[in-house]
C-alpha positions, -999 to +999 in steps of 0.1 A: -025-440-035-033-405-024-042-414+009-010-433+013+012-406-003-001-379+023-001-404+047+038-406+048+044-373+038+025-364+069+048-386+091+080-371+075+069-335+089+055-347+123+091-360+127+122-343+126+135-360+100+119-341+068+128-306+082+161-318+088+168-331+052+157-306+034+169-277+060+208-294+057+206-296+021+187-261+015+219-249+037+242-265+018+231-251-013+231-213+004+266-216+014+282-230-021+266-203-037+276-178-015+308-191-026+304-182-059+287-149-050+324-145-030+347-151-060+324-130-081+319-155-115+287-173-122+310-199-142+315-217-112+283-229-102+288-262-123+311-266-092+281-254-068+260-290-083+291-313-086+298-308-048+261-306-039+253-340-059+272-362-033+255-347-003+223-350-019+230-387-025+236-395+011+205-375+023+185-397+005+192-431+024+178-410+055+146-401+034+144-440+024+154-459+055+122-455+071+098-462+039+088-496+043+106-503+078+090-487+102+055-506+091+072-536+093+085-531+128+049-515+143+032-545+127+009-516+109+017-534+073-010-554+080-032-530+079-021-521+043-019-551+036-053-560+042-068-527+031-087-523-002-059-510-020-026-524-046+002-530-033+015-512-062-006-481-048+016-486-014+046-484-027+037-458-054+025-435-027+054-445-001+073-435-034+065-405-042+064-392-007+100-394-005+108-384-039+086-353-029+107-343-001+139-345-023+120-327-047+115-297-020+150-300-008+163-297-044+141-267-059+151-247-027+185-248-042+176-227-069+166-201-049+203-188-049+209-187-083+170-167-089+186-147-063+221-143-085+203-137-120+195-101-107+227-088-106+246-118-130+241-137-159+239-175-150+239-201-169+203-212-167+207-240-195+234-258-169+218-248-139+178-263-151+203-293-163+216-302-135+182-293-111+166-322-139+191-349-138+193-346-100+158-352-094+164-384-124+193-396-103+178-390-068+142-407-081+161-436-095+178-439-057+147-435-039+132-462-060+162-484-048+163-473-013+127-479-009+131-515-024+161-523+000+138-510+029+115-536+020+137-562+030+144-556+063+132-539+095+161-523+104+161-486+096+199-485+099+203-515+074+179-502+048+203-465+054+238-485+053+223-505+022+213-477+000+245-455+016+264-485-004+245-490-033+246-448-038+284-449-037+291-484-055+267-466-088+287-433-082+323-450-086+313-481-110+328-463-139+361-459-125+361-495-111+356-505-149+390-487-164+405-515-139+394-542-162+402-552-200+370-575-202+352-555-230+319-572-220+324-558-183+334-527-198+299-527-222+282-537-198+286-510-167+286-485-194+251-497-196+239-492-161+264-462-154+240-435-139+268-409-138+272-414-178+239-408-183+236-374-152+265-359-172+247-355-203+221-328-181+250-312-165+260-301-195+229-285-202+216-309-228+184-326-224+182-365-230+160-383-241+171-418-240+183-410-202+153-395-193+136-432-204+162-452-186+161-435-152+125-438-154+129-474-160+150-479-135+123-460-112+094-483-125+117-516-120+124-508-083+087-503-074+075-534-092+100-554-072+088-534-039+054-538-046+064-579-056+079-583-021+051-563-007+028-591-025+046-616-014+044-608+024+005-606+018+000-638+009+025-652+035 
């Protein structure tokens, strides 16, 4: 798994496209909180992470996109595939290199508010609340993206797919107050990620969503590594 997992983390810096994620988002973060630093109150860098959480959910499709596609399309899966490894190793280590990435992009945000506690008072409990349910959200993503990159070749599918799924699971709860079916209702409070995200943006650490975005994680890369199986015995 190693070898895979520095494997693709290599090929995200020998391309553009891992500077470029994390240098847009690092930005992006820089430039809200200069914002803050410009009306002159910590309290608003809840706002700094609301606004910052949509960006960060359409960078990841451009971490995913290329996962399991671009094996696919250079016939090198077959290599894998044949190697003396799991396929749950694959995708574990095609996993985590893109979580990693995010993982960079995201700690650089909290360079700013380091930068801010020398001459403020921030709210650290908020801030560390919503750095941890970011990375929950964005892992449980990249475990998605990854899977739908599995399924087809295309790198701009596997993008537009997990560009749809990201915003579908970020407006699901307000497509359920235009229902009365309580079992609908029960039932998207169930998979809502933003219910669960908004308990860590208030500063409070949870359990119980800790568990299910870590499911959801562990799901997504047994299906991957399923359809990875599958295409090995085909």
């Amino acid at each position: 798994m190693s070898a895979i997992f520095k494997r693709e983390l290599r090929s995200y810096f020998n391309a553009p496209v891992g500077y470029v994620c994390i240098a847009v988002l690092a930005a992006l973060y820089g430039l809200f909180y200069y914002q803050v630093m410009v009306l002159g109150s910590s309290s608003y860098i809840s706002q700094v992470y609301n606004t910052m959480f949509s960006f960060s959910m359409m960078v990841i499709p451009i971490i995913t996109m290329r996962s399991m596609t671009d094996d696919q399309k250079n016939k090198t899966d077959q290599v894998l595939l044949t190697a003396p490894v799991g396929v749950t190793s694959i995708v574990m280590g095609k996993f985590l290199s893109c979580f990693f990435v995010f993982f960079i992009a995201s700690s650089l945000g909290l360079l700013p508010a380091v930068a801010m506690s020398f001459f403020s008072s921030p709210a650290w409990g908020e801030i560390i609340g919503n750095y941890l349910g970011t990375l929950l959200y964005g892992g449980a993503m990249i475990s998605i993206g990854v899977f739908i990159s599995s399924l087809t070749v295309s790198q701009i599918i596997a993008a537009i797919g997990t560009f749809v799924v990201a915003v579908l699971l970020m407006f699901i709860d307000s497509l359920a107050t235009a229902v009365s079916n309580q079992v609908i209702i029960a039932l998207v409070g169930w998979i809502s990620f933003n219910t669960r995200y908004t308990t860590f943006t208030q500063g409070i650490f949870s359990v119980s969503s800790t568990v299910f975005f870590l499911s959801v994680m562990a799901v997504f890369v047994f299906l991957t590594a399923r359809r990875l199986e599958s295409r090995r015995w085909n």
